[in-house]
N, C-alpha and C positions, 0 to 999 in steps of 0.2 A: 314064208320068211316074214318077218315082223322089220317096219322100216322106222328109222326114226324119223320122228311127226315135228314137225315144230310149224306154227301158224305163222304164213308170209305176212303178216302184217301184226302193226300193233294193234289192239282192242280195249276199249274201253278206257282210252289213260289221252282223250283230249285233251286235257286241262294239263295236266302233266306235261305230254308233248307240248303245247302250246308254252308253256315256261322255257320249258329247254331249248325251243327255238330263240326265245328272251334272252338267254343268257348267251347261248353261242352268237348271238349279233353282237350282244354289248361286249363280247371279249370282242369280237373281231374291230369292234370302234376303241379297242384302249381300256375295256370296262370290266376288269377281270372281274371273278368271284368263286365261290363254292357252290356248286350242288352236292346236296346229301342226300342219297335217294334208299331209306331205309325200307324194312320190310318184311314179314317173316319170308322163312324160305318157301321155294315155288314160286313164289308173289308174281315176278316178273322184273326183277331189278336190272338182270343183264339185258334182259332184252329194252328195256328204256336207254340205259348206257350204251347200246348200241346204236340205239335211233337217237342219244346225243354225237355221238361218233360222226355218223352216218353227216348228220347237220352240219357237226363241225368240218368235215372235208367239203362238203359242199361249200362252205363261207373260205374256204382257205385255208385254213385254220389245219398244221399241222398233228397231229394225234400222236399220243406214246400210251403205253399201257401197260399195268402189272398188279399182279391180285396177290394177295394175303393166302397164307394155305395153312392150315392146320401144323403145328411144329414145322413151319416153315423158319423159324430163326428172328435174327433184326434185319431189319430192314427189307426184307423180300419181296414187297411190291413196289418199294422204291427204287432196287437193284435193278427187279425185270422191268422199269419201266424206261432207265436212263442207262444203263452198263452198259450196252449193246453200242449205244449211239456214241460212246465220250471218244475213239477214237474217230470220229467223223472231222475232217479241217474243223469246218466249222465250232467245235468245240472246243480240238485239242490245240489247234491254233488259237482263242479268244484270249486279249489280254487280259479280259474282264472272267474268262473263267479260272483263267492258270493259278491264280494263287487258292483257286479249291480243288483243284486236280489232285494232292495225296489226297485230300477227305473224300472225295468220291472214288479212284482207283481200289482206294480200300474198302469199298463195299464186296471187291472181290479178291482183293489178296489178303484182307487182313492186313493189320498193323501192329508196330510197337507201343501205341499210347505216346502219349506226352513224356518227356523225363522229368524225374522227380527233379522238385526245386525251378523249373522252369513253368512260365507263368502262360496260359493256355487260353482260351478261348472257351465256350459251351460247345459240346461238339454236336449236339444236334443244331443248333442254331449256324452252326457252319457249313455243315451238309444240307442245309433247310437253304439257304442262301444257294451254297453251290448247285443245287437241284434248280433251280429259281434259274440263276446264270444259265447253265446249261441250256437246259428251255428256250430263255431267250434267246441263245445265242445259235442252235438246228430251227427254230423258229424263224429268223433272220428273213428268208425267203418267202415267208407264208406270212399271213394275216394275223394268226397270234397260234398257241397251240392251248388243244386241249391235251393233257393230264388226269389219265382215266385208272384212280386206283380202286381194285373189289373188294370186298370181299374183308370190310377192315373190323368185322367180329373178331378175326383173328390175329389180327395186328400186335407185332409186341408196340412196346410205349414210346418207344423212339420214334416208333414209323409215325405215331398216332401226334407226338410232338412234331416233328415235321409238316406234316397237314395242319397241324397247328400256325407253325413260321411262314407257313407259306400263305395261308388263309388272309391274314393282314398282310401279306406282299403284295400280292398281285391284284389290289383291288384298284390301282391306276395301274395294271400291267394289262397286254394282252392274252391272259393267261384264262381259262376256267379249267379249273381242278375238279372234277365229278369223281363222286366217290360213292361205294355203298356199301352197306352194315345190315344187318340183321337187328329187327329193336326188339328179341322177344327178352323173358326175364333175365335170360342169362347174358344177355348185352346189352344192360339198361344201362351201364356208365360210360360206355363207347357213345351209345348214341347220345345219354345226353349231353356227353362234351362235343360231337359235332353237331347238334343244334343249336351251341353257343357261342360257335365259331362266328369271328367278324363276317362279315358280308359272305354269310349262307343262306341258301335258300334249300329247303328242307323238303322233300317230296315224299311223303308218307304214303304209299302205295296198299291200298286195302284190296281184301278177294272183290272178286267181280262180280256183278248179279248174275241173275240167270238168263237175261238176255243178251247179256255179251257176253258170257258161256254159249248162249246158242250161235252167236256171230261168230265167235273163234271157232265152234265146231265148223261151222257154215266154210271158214274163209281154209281151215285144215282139209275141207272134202269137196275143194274146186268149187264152191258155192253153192255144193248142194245141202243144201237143211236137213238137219233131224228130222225125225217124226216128231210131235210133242210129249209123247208118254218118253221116248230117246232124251229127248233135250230136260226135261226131266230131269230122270233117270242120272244122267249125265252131271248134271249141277248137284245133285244129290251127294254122288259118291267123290265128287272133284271139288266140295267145297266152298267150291271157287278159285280151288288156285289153280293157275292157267298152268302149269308144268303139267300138273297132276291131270288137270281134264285134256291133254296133251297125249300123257303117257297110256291115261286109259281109250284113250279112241284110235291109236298106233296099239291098243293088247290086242289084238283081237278080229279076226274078220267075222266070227258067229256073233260074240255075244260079249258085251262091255264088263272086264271082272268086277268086282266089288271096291277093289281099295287096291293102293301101289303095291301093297305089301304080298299080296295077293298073285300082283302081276307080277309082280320081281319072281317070285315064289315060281308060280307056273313055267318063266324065262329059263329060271335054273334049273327045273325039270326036264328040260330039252335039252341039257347037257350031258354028257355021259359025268362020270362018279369022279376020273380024274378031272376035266373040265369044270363040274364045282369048287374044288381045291384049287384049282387055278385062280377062280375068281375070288373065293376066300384069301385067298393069301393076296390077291390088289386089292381085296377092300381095306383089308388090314394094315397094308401098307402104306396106303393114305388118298387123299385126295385125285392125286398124279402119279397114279403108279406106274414104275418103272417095268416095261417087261422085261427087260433083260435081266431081273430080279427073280422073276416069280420061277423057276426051273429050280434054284434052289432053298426057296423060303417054301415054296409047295412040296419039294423031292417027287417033282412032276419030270420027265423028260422034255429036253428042248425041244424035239418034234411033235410031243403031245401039247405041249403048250401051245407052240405055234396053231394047232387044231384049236383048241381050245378057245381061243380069243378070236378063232377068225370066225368059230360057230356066234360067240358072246358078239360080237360087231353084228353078226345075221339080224341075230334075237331083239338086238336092242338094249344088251345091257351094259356097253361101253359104247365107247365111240370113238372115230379118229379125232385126235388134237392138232395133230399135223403130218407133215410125211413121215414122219421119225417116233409119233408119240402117240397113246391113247390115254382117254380121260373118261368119268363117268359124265352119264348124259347131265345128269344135276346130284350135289350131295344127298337129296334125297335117296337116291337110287342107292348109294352105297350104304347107304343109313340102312337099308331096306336089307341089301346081302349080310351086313353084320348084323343085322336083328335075327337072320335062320344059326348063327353059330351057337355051339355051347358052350359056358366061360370057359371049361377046360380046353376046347378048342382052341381058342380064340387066344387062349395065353399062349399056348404052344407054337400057333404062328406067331403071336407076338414076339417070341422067345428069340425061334429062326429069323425072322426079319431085322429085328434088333442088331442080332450077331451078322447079318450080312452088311446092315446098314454104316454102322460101324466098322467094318470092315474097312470096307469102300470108302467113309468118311467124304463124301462128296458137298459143296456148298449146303444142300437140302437133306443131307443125310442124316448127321448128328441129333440135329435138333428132333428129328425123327426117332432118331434111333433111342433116345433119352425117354421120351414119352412109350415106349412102345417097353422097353425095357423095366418102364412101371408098371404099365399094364400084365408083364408077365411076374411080374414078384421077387423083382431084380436089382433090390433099389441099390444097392451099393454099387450094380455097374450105371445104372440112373445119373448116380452121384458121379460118377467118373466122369461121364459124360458130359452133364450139367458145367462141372468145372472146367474142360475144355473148353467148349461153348462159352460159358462165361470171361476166360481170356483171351479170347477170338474177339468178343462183344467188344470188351474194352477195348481193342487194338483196335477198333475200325470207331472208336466214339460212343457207342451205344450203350450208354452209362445206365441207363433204365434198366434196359433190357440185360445188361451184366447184372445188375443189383438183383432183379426180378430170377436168375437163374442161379446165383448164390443161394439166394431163401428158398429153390428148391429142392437144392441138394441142400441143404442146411439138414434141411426136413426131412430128408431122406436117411435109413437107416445104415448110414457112413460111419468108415470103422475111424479110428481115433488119427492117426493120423491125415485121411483126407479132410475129415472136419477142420484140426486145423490149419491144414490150405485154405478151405472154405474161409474161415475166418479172416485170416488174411490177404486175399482178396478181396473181400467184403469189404474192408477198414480202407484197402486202398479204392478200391472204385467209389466208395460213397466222399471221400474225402475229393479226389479229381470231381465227383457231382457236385460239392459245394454244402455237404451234409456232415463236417467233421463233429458234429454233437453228436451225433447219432454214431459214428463210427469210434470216436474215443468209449463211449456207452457201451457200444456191440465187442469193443475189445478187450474193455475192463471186465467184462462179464465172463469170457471165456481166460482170460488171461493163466488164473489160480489152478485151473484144470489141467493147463498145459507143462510141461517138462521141458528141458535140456534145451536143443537149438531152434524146436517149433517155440517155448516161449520168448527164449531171447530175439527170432524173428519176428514174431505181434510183437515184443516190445517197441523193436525199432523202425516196426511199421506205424505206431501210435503215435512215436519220437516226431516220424516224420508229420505225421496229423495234428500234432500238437503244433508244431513249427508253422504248419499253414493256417491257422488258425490263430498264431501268435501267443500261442498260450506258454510261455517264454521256460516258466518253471516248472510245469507241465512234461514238457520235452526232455528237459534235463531230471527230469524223477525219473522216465521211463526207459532214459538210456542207462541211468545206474541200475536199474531192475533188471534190463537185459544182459548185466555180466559178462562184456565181450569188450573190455577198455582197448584191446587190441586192434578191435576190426575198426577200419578204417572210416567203416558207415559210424559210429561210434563221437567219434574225434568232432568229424565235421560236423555232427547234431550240434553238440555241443557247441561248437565255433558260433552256428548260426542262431542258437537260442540265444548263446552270451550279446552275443552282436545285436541281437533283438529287442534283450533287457538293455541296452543302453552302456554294455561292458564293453565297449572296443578294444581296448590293449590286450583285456581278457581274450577275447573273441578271436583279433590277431595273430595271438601267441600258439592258441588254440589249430586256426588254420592252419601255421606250420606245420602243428606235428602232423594233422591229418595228410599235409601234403606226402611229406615221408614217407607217412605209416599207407596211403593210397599207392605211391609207388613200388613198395615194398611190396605189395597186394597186388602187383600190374591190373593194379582197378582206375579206369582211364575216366570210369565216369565217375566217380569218387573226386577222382583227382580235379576234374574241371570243375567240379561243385567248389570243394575245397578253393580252389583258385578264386574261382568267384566271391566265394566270402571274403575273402583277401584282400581282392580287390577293392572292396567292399567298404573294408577297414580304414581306408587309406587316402577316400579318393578327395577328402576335407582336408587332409595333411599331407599327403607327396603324390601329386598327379604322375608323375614317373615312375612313382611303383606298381600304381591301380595300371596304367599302360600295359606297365610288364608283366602283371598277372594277367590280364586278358589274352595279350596274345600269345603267352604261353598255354592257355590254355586254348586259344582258338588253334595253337599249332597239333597240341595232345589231341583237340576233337576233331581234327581232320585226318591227323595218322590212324586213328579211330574208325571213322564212320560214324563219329557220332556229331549229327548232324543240329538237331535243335542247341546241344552244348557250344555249336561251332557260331549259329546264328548268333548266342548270347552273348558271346565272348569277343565277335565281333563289332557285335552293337556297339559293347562295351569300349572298346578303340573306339570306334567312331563317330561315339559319343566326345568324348574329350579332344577329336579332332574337331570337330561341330565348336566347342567351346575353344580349341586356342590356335587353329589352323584356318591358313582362308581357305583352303581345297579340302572336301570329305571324300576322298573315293573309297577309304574302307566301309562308311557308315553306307554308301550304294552297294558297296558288296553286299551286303550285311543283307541289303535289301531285297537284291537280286535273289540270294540263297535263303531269304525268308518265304519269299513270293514262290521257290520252286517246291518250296517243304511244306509250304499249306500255313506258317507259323502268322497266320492273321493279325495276334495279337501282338505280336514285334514289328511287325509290316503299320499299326498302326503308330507304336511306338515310337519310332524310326521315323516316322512323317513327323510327328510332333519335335523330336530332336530337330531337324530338319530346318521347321521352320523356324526355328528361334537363330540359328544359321542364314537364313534367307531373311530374315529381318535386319541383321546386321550389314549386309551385303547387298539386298535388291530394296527393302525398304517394308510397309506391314502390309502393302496390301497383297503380294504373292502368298509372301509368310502366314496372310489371314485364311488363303485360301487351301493350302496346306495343312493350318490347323484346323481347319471347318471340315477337310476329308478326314482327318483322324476323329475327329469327334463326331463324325457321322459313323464311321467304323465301328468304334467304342460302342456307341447307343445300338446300332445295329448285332454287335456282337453281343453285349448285355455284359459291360467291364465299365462298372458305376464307376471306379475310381481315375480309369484313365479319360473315361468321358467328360469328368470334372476337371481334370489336372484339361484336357484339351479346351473345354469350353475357357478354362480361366486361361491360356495366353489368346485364344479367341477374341477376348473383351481385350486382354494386354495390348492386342494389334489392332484392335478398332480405336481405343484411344490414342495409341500411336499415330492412327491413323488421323484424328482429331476428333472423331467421333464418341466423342465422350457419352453423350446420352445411351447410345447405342452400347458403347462399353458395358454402361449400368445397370442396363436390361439384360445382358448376357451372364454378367455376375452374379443376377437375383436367379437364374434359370441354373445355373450350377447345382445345388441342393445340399443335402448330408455329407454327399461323396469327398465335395470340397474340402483339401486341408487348407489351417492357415498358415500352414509352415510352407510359404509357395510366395516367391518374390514379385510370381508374375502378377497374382493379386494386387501386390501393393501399387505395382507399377500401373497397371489398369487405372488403380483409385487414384494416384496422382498426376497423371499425365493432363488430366485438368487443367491442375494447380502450379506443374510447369510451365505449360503454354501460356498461363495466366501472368505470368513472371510473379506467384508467388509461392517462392522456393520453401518456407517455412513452414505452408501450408502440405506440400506435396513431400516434404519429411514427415510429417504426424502421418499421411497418409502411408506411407512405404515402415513406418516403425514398428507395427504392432506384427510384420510378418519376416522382417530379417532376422533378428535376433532369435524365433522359432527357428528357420533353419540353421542355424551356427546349434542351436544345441540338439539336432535329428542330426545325429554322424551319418543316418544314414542318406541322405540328400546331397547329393554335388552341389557345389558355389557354382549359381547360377548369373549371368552376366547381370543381370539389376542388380545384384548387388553390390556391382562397383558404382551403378550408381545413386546408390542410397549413399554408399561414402562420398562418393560426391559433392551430396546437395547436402549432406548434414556439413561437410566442410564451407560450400560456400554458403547456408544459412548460418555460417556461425553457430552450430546448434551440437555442441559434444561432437565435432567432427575429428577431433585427438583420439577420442575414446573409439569411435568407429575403424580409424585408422589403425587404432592398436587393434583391434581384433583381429580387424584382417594380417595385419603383420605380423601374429603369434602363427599362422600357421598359411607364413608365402608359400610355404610347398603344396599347397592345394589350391592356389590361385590360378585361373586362366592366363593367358597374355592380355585378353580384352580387360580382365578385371585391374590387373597389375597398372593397365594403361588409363583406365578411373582412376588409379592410385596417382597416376603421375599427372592426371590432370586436376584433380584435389591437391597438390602437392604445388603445383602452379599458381592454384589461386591461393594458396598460403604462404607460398613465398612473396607473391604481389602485393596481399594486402602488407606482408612485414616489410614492402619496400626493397625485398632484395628481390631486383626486376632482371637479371640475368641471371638466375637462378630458374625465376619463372618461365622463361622463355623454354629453357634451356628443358625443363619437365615438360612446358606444352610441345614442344620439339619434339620430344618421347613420345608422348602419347601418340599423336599425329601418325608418327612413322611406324608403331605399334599397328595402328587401327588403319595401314592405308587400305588393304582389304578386305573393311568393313565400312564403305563410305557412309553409307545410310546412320549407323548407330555413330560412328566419331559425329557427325555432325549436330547429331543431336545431342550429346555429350559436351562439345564446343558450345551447344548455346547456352550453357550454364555457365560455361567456363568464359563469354564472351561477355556476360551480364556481369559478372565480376569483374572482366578487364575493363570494361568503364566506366563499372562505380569506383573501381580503385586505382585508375591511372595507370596501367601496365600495360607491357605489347602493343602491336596493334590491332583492336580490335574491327575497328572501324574498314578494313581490308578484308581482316577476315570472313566480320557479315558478309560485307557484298560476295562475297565466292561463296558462302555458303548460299545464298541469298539466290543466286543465278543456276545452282545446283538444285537447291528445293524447286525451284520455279520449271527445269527443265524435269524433275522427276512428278512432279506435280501436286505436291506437298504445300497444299495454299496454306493451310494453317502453320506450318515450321514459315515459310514464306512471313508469314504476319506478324509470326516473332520475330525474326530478323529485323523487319523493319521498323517494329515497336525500338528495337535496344538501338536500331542507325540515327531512331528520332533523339531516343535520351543521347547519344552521343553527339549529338548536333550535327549530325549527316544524314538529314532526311532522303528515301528516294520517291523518283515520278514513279506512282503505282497504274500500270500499263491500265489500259481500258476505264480512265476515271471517268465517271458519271459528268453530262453535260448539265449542268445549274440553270434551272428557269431564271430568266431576269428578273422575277421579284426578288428572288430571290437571291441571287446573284448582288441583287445589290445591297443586301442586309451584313453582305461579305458570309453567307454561306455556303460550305466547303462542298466537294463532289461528294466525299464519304458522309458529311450530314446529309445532303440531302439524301442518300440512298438508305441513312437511317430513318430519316422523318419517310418517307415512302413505306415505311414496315411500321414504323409507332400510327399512322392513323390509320392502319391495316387492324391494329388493335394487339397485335404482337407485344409482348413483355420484351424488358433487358436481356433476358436470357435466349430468348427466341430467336431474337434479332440476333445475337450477337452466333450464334448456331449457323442462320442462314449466312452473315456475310462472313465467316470463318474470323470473327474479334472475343476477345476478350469482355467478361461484362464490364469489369473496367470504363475500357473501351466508350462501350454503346453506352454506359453511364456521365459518361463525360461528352461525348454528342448531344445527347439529350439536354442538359444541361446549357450548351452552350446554345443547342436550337431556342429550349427558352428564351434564354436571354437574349439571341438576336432577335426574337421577332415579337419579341414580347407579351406572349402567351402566356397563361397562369398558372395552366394544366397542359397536361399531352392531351386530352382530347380540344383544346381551341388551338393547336397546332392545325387539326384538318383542315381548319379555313386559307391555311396558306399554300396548300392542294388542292382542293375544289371549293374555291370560296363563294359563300353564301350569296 
């Protein structure tokens, strides 16, 4: 009986070992990273990732595992290394993992994809993340985990993306991800993208000498040594690669064969005739072959079989995998049985196994069964297969690897009709990839070839690439090519190109019919698109109607099952509750059933809604927090354009906050992504020049970005800009003309906006003298905004700067309430304007904690607030510094300065020192 040999210790891989202890310490301190432990085959790669394993549970450090196998599919070692675990508490309970629970489930049910028109995430980058969570969160109890994936020569691209998202994750995680590849020619672009990976460490495993050849024989034979002509001999025919000099010192009790091939050869010899064909038809089958397969892919009997594998386990030429499974001892070894077949053989099994494999269609079968189906000469059932496979990919995220299994069957000698399926799938998965150049290209090419309702479907698969792409006229060429004005998909194209190009009436009119013509069609996802652009149309001109198309359609997507339409349509409400409601509980719904759908990128959406709600109501500093998670999402998720729109109300609530400089820094970090059709911008850059009380300045500041949005129909009136009408009314500066705009179209004003109106409306009647008029609109507003104390107040202080340069109301009341409000929410810079406008009203107040005045001081008659400016001028501080740290205006600290001179009669700020450490 021949046993399988395998050496109880490592050999010759010091150095190696000695890293790998490096690395499993520094994950287990917080210090994640990568090892890449490449290598040709035999080399010893498993057995190093076993003695990092080994390490890793020694340090705490929880372990998961799963390897790459030949037409193993997407994501295969990252299924068997996390699938198993996600029903564990620890996972399925994690708040921090739930909202990636669809994108990892679906690594084993499949999915339906994103729905068209609905705005998506990267799905590797989500599952990259969710994998990350997960980890961390069955790791919870341990020191950090290792993440041990093989075998990633055969990795589709998703997987190999993934190891990518995670490589820059976890290098402040406690995570180390060990992986290994084969670097020979034919996986020269595997490996050199994982030696480019951030924080890897790369371990290139070379054959052994001949002395540790003779060590490993020595530690394989209870320590007893070769002869030297053996040890030799040995090294000779083994290379050096430790499998091989393995397998030949386990061939043999007489006499060591010459080569694997040799040995394999001899092993099968010891089988009887059916016993061969058994093992032919597992090699054939693949890396993992299934016995309950081979009875009929060999037309072996089940009782011969069973002989058959239990002799091949004897001999050595499989091995158990586990109680339930056998595997070969290394791919060598199978390399070695399919090298005795003849091609005609070898197609023949490939044939049968194909057609079982398929049969059965099991997780690992398909992609199987595709390859195997080529090897027999099969390629149109290839192509069948491919294509299934590739709608499976899509549905679970794996854009790559769909794209990657379309250009197979492309290639494959497909009769005309599946081609064009092929096609269109193509155009759709590389369009959800982010690649519609290439897919309007791939469709236009095939287009001319195609007939009847295969071309009118690429057309309207193009339609729809054109739309995402924005390519306005584009979309509308390729729905009139598609000849189908009836179908419902048709209508709405149209709706949303017109609405694209800047045609709203067009686009609206549009919508209807599609609505009709979708109900007509009991097309429910039709219908909610439809609805959506509707909404869409209207939400600048009758916020009651954009309402009613949403939650007509949030009711359609719920009769439905259609669940992302239902998130949208949600949002949708609760978005314009956000805007004219003091309570959002649809926009938390929206939340809740985004977080349970996986829909990341609404989940960050809905935060950013969110907090422009909680600024109005709590004040910027929650609000800032709120926007800093969405913009952390955005960047994480790789959605340039929502990471910009979040970064700008970011800066909007740090100047809010008074933090002006800080604002400015957040503004220049935005980039390209930034539109300037975005009020929050404006508001960011003037919020300065408010606190400044120089209103005239903080209008030039807000102009150059309202008037963008009034002509984007497609942007909601956003609450700054009721108060840009504001402050253009009370600078005197075309505040009529501001006013008329927004009055051409009240039916898309918020209540908050309407309540700017009525406090611009106050200070116009004040200054014209009709002073119960004015009240009578600040009254309005007030009772308008009582559920948004934070923003009425800050809106009142524009409107209080007014009432006492112009003699109306009372202002002087007012400060102080708001004054004793700022001061309790902690708002020292709203605080300092209050008490700048109590000063100009001749009602100055005691500002708590004033600075005690040295008696030289003191007696020159200067004030608490000078001196705590002269304390920062011989500090060597600018106006602008100063005025930063004690939360003034430059104004302000220009007019201390000023007065310090003169009292003490210095010539410069730097001979002010002497009146602090004098000479």
């Amino acid at each position: 009986m021949t046993s399988v040999l395998r050496c109880p210790v490592v050999v010759g891989r010091a150095g190696e070992l000695a890293q790998v202890r490096r690395l499993v310490a520094a994950a287990a301190s917080g210090r994640g990273g990568v090892l890449a432990v490449l290598g040709e085959a035999g080399v010893g790669k498993t057995r190093l990732l076993d003695a990092a394993a080994a390490a890793a549970a020694d340090a705490g450090l929880l372990v998961l595992g799963g390897r790459a196998v030949q037409g193993g599919g997407s994501y295969r070692a990252i299924a068997e290394a996390v699938v198993g675990r996600l029903d564990a508490p620890a996972a399925r309970g994690s708040a921090a993992v739930r909202p990636y629970l669809p994108a990892l489930d679906a690594l084993v049910t499949g999915g339906a994809g994103p729905a068209a028109g609905v705005p998506a995430a990267d799905p590797a980058v989500v599952l990259g993340e969710g994998v990350l969570r997960v980890v961390r969160a069955l790791a919870e109890a341990h020191t950090g985990c290792l993440l041990r994936l093989e075998d990633l020569h055969w990795a589709d691209e998703d997987t190999l993306a993934i190891v990518g998202y995670l490589a820059a994750a976890v290098v402040d995680r406690p995570v180390l991800v060990a992986v290994s590849c084969r670097d020979e020619p034919a996986e020269a672009a595997v490996t050199a993208r994982l030696r480019t990976l951030p924080g890897t460490t790369t371990v290139h495993l070379r054959r052994l000498g001949e002395a540790d050849v003779a060590a490993l024989a020595a530690a394989c034979r209870g320590g007893r040594p070769l002869l030297p002509e053996d040890r030799r001999d040995l090294y000779a025919r083994s290379a050096g690669l430790p499998f091989l000099a393995e397998e030949l010192l386990a061939g043999s009790d007489r006499e060591v064969p010459p080569s694997l091939a040799a040995l394999v050869a001899a092993r099968l010899e010891a089988l009887d005739a059916a016993g061969r064909t058994v093992l032919h038809a597992a090699a054939v089958l693949g890396p993992d072959p299934d016995w309950r397969l081979l009875a009929p892919v060999s037309g072996v009997p089940d009782a011969d079989v069973v002989a058959a594998l239990r002799r091949a386990v004897d001999v050595g030429l499989v091995v158990r995998a586990n109680p339930a499974g056998l595997r070969w001892p290394h791919a060598l070894a199978r390399d070695a049985v399919l090298a005795t077949l003849l091609p005609p053989e070898r197609a023949g099994l490939a044939a049968r196994a194909a057609d079982v494999l398929a049969g059965r269609a099991g997780p690992d079968d398909e992609p199987r069964a595709a390859e195997l189906y080529a090897e027999a000469g099969r390629p149109r059932d290839a192509a069948a297969v491919l294509l299934r496979l590739a709608r499976r990919a899509a549905g679970r995220g794996a854009l790559h690897s769909a794209d990657a299994l379309l250009a197979r069957a492309a290639g494959s000698a497909a009769g005309p009709e599946t081609i064009a399926e092929i096609v269109g799938e193509r155009v759709s998965v590389l369009t959800l990839a982010g690649r519609a150049d290439e897919a309007l290209a791939l469709g236009d090419a095939r287009l001319d070839s195609l007939t009847g309702d295969a071309h009118a479907e690429l057309c309207l698969r193009l339609a729809r690439t054109a739309v995402t792409a924005a390519r306005w006229t584009a979309a509308e060429g390729y729905v009139e090519r598609a000849g189908r004005p009836r179908d419902p998909r048709s209508t709405v194209l149209r709706a949303d190109a017109a609405f694209g190009a800047g045609r709203p009436d067009e686009a609206a009119a549009l919508a209807a019919e599609a609505i009709v013509a979708a109900e007509r069609a009991d097309a429910p996802a039709v219908l909610c698109e439809a609805l959506g652009v509707a909404a869409r149309t209207t939400w600048q001109t009758d916020l009651a109607a954009t309402a009613a198309a949403f939650r007509r359609a949030a009711q359609v997507a719920a009769e439905h099952g259609l669940t992302p339409w239902r998130v949208t349509a949600l949002f949708g409400v609760g978005m314009l509750e956000a805007l004219d409601g003091d309570e959002i509980p649809t926009l938390r719904r929206a939340r809740e059933l985004a977080t349970d759908a996986g829909m990341l990128a609404q989940l960050a959406s809905i935060e950013l809604i969110e907090s422009d709600h909680v600024l109005h109501t709590r004040g910027p500093g929650p609000a800032g927090e709120l926007a800093g998670r969405a913009a952390d999402a955005a960047e994480r998720l790789r959605l340039p354009q929502l990471r910009a729109q979040a970064l700008v109300q970011v800066a909007a609530y740090r100047a809010a906050a008074g933090d002006v400089t800080g604002a400015a820094e957040v503004l220049a970090a935005t980039g390209a992504g930034a539109s300037g059709a975005n009020p929050f911008r404006g508001f960011a850059t003037a919020m300065g020049a408010l606190l400044e009380h120089d209103l005239q300045r903080a209008v030039v500041e807000m102009d150059p970005t309202v008037p963008l949005v009034r002509r984007d129909r497609g942007i909601v009136l956003l609450t700054p800009v009721g108060l840009w009408v504001l402050l253009r009314t009370a600078s005197d500066d075309r505040g009529a003309e501001a006013r008329a705009q927004l009055g051409a179209v009240s039916g898309g004003l918020s209540r908050t906006i309407r309540a700017s109106l009525d406090y611009a409306d106050a200070v116009l009647a004040g200054r014209s003298g009709r002073l119960v008029d004015a009240v009578a609109h600040l009254n309005a507003a007030d009772a308008a905004l009582a559920g948004r104390p934070w923003w009425r107040r800050l809106l009142r202080l524009v409107v209080w700067e007014c009432a006492v340069a112009d003699g109306w109301g009372d202002p002087v009341a007012g400060l102080r309430a708001d004054l004793a409000a700022h001061h309790e929410a902690g708002d020292t810079h709203l605080e300092r304007a209050c008490r700048d406008l109590l000063r100009r009203a001749g009602a100055p107040t005691r500002r708590r904690g004033d600075t005690v005045v040295p008696p030289r001081l003191a007696a020159l008659g200067v004030t608490g607030r000078e001196a705590e400016v002269l304390a920062f001028v011989v500090r060597g501080l600018t106006n602008a510094e100063v005025a930063e740290r004690l939360v003034l205006s430059r104004r302000t600290v220009e007019t201390h300065v000023a007065s310090l001179l003169a009292k003490t009669g210095a010539a410069s700020r730097r001979e002010l020192g002497r009146w602090v450490d004098p000479a």
